[in-house]
N, C-alpha and C positions, 0 to 999 in steps of 0.2 A: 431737792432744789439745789439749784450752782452755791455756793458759799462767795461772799461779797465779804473783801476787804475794807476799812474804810481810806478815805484818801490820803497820803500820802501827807499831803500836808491841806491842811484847811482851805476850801476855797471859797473865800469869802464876798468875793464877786456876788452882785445881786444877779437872780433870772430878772433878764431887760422886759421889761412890760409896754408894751404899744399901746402909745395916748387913747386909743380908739377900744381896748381893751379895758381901760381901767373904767370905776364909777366914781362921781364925784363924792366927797366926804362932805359931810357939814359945813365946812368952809369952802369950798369949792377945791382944793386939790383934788389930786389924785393918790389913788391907791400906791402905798410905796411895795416897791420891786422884793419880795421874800428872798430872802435867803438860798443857797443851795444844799448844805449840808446840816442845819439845824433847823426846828420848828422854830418859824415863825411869832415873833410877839404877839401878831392880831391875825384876826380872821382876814380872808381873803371871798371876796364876792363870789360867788356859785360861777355867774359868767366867766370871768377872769382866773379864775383855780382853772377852770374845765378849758379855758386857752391856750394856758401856757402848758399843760399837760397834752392837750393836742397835738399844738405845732413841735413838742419837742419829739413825739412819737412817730411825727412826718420821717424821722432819720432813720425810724426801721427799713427793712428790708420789705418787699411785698410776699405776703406771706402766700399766694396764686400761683408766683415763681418761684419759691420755694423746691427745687427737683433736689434736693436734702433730706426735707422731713417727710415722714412715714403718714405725719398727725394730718386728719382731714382738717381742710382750710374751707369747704363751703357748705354749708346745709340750706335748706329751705326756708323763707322769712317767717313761714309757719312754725318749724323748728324751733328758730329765734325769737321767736315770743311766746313759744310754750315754754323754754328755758327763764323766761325775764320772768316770769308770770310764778317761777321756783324756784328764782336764785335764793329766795329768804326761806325755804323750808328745809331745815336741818336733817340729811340723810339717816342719820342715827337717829331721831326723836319717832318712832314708828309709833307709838301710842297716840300721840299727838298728830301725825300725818298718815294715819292710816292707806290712805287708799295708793300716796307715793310710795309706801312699803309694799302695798300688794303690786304696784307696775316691778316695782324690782325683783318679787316673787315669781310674776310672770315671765320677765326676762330668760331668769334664771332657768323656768322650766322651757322655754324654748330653745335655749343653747343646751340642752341636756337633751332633748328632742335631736337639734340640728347634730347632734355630735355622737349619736345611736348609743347614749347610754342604756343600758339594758333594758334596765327598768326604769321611766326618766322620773316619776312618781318617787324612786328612792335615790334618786341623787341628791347631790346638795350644794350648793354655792352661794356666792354674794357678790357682790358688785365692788370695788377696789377704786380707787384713786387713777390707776392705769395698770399696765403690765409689770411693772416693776413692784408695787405692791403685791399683785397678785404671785409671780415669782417668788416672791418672799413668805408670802404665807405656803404655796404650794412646798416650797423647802424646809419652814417651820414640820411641816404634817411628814413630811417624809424624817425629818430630822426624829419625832418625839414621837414614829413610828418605831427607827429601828430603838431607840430607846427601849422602847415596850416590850421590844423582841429579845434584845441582849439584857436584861434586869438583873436576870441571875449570875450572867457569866461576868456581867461588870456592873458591880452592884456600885460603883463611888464611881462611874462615871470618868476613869480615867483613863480611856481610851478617844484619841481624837477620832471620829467617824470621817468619811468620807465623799466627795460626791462626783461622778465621769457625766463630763461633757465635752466636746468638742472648744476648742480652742475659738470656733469664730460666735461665740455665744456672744448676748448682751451685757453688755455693763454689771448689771442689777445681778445675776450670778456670782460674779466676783465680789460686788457689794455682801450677797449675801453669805456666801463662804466664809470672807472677812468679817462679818459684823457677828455668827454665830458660830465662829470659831469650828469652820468645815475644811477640810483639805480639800483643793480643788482642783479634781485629776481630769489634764485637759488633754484631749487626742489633737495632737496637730494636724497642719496642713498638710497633705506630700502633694508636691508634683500639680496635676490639674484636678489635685480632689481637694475642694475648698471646705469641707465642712467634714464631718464626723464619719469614721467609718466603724461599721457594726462591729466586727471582728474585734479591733483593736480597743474601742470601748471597752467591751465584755474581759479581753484580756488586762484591763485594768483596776477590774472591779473584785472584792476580798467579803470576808466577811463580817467589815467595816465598810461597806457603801452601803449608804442608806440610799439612793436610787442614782437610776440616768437619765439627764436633760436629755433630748430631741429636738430639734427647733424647724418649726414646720416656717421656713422662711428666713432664711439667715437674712440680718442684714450687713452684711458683708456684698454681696452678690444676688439676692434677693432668689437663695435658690433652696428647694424642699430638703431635710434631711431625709433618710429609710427609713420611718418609724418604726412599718413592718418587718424590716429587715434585722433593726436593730431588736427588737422581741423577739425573734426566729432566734438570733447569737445568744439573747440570754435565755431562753427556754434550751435549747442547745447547754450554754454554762450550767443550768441549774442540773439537768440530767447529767452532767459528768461530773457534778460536785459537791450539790444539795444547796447551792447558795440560790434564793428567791430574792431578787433584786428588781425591783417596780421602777414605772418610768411614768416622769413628768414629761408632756408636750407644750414648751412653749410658741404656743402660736398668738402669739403676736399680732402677726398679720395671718400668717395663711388661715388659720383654724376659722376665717371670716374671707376666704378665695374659694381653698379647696373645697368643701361643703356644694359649693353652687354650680363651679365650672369644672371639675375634677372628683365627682361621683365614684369613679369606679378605684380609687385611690383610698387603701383603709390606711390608714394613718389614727383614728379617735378609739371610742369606747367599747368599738368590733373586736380589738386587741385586749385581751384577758389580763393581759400585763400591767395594761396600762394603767393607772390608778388616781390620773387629775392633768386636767388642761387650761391651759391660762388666753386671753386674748385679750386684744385693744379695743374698747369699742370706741376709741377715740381715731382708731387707724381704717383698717377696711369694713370698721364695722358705721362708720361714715358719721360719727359723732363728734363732736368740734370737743378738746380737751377740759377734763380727765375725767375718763371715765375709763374701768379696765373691770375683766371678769375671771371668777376663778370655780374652779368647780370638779368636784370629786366623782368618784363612781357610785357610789354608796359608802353611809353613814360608819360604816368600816375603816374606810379610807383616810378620813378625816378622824383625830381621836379629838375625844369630846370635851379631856381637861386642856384643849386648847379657847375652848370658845365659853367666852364667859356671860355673864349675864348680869344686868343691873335692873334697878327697879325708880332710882331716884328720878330718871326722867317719866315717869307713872308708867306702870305695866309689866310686863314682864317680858324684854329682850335680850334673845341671846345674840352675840355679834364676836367676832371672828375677824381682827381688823388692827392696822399697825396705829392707824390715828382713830381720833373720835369724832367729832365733829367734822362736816363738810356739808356743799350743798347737794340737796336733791336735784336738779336742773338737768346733771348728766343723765342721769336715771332714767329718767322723764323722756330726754330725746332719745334713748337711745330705744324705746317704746317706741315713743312717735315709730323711729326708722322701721323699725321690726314691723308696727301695724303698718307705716305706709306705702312701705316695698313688697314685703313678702318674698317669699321663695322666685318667684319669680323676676320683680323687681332688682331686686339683689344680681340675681344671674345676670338680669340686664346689662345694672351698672359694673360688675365687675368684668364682664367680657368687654363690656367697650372700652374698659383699664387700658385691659390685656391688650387687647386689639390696637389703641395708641401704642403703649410700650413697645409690642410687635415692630409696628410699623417704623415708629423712630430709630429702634435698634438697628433695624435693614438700612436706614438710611445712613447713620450715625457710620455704619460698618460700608459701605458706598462711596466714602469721600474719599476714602484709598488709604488716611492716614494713621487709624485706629484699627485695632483687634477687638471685638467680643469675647468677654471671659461666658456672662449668660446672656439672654436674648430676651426676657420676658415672658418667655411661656410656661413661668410658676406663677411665684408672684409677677405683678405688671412691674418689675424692678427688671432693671439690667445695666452689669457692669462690665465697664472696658477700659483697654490701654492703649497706649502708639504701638505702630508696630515696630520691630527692632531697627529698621533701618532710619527710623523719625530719630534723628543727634539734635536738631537745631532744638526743641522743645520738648517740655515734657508735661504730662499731667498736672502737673501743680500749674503750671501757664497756662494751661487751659485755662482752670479753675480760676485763676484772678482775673484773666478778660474776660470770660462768661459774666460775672461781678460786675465786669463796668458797663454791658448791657440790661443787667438787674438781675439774671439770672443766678439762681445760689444754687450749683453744683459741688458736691464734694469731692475733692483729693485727698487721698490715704493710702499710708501703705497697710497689708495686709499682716497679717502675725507670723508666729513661729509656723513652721518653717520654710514660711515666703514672704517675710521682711523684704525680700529680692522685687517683690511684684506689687506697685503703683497702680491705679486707678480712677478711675471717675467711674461714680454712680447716678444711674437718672433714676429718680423714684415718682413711678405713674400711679394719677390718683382723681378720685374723682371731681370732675370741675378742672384737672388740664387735658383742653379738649384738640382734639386731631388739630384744631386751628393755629394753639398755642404753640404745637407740637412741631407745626410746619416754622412754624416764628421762631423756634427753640432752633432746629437745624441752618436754618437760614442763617440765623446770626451764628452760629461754628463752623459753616462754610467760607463766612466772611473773613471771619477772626482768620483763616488758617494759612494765606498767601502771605499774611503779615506775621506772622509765627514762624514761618520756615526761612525768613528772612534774618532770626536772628542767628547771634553766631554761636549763640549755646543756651543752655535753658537758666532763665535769667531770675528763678526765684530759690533763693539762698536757703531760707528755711522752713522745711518741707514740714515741720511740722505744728508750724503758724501758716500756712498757706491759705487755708481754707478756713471756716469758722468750724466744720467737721470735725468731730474726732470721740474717739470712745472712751 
């Protein structure tokens, strides 16, 4: 979660309460105005709490126009009230909610199904908070794997291990390198290759990495890595070296694309290499947040003095997990989705992603003053720039008029080593529909006669621009 300062200096101003808001007290007043930064002396009326908590969440942004986040914004009202119907059922207490433990059992074995684990009866996984959890465990297992493997040769543990991925990874990587003490060897950008390349991975990797990320869906550019390509270089390294070096896929988004519209694309558990994949089922797996999944090839994969077991909530559960407590709810829908799409459904919804994405990108790329870096045909993401001869504006103007139409587009620059190259990303998803899509163009064709009018690009700090940033 973001980390919150407290204010700066106390503000002691009361939240203003509208006469029509408050309930009369025993004397006829009115309810007085709370506090902003301290609890309140007295209880505040169910109505009037639930007001001023409203109208102040009016100043969000609409989370529909959101072409920022990855995180699904709409489900079904049926959805939303199998979720209300579980917000109180504690994900960990499996003794006690049995039958929400066996939907997350279920889950499990259907992404172990969808991802052609060998044997999907021996695979094994759990459900997570989101991706970033799941990243984190997937790198625990890889971590306290090579452990297992170097025992003898470094029996005090004083060699730092290591971990290769690509420079346009997410966040939660570098969280986890940092937080467990991993060297985090990262392949930069060159040229117009935005994401990882096999070769140079494998050429980074010692007999200190404990494995290689792959991210089936950068979101930098919303484009596939080679997963298979990248197995080919280290099956390759391993016969001219002896080094066996395993790979994590974080799929994020795609591991919940590829599957339905890109069949013939091995990237999952087809690959011998491969040894654990991660996904959002808050993102294309069309579940309103957090919920995320993580999951091994087999019981191998996973070693077992990671995952412990308690009895004091009654029973006997084993759990594999950075927190304890949360609710069941996500769990639950992300059931629902599974039963009420199906392989089919799913192909639906994601080809009509794609198919907006497609479309927009052709148009976005049409107004003459933008470049395409991708187009949409991985993920339904796609990202773009001016093109060299646009001086009057740049990307970050986009990004803050987009804003005063509603729309939350990000600008950013990209990493080492093309820091040189700016962007806006549009991220398609389900529920923004070809309609919105046509609404979304319209207003940046509006914006853009008034853009080129100015006499240079007129926002100062590119890296407050946007509410974006990794």
């Amino acid at each position: 979660m973001p980390l919150h300062k407290g204010p700066k200096k106390p503000d002691e101003r009361p939240l203003a309460v509208n006469p029509f808001y408050g309930e009369a007290n025993p004397v006829g007043g009115m309810t007085q105005a709370p506090p902003k930064h301290r609890l309140p002396d007295a209880p505040l009326s169910p109505s009037t709490a639930y007001q001023l908590v409203h109208d102040e969440l009016m100043l969000d942004g609409n989370s529909r126009l959101n072409l920022a986040t990855f995180v699904t914004t709409w489900m079904e009202p049926q959805a939303g009230v199998l979720m209300s119907e579980c917000r109180d059922k504690n994900m960990i207490d499996k003794d006690e909610y049995p039958r929400t433990a066996e939907l997350e059992r279920r889950c499990v074995a259907m992404l172990a199904d969808l991802w052609n684990a060998p044997d999907p009866s021996a695979a094994v996984g759990c459900s997570t908070t989101g991706s970033s959890e799941a990243c984190m465990l997937a790198g625990m297992a890889l971590k306290r794997r090579w452990a297992q493997r170097n025992a003898d040769r470094y029996p005090g543990h004083d060699v730092r291990p290591n971990l290769v991925m690509g420079v346009n990874v997410q966040v939660c990587w570098d969280k986890f390198c940092n937080f467990w003490e991993v060297e985090a060897r990262q392949v930069p950008m060159e040229g117009d290759r935005f994401h990882l390349d096999p070769q140079a991975a494998a050429a980074l990797c010692d007999e200190n990495t404990i494995g290689v990320v792959g991210v089936l869906g950068s979101t930098f550019d919303g484009s596939y890595e080679p997963i298979a390509e990248l197995c080919t270089a280290l099956d390759d390294l391993q016969e001219r070296t002896g080094l066996d070096i395993p790979v994590h896929v974080d799929g994020a988004s795609g591991a919940m694309v590829a599957p339905f519209l890109d069949e013939d694309l091995v990237w999952d558990f087809r690959l011998p290499r491969l040894v654990s994949i991660n996904t959002s089922g808050h993102k294309y797996g069309l579940v309103y947040p957090g919920v995320g999944w993580a999951l091994w090839r087999d019981r191998a994969s996973l070693p077992e003095e990671l995952v412990f077991r308690v009895n004091y909530l009654g029973g006997d559960m084993p759990t594999f997990a950075l927190n304890f407590s949360r609710p069941g709810a996500q769990v639950v829908a992300q059931y629902y989705t599974f039963l009420r799409l199906g392989r089919e459904g799913y192909r639906a919804v994601q080809q009509t992603t794609r198919d907006v994405a497609l479309g927009i990108a052709e148009r976005v790329a049409a107004l003459g003053d933008f470049r395409l870096l991708t187009r949409g045909d991985e993920l339904p993401v796609f990202a773009f720039t001016t093109q060299p001869d646009v001086t009057a504006y740049d990307v970050f103007d986009v990004s803050r008029r987009l804003r005063e139409k509603g729309w939350l587009v990000p600008a950013y620059t990209f990493p080492a080593n093309r820091e040189d190259l700016s962007v806006l990303r549009v991220v398609c998803r389900n529920g923004f529909s070809s309609d919105l899509a046509e609404l979304f163009v319209e207003d940046l064709g509006l914006l853009l006669p008034e853009l080129r009018r100015q006499p240079h690009p007129l926002t100062q700090d590119k890296g407050a621009a946007t509410g974006f940033h990794h």
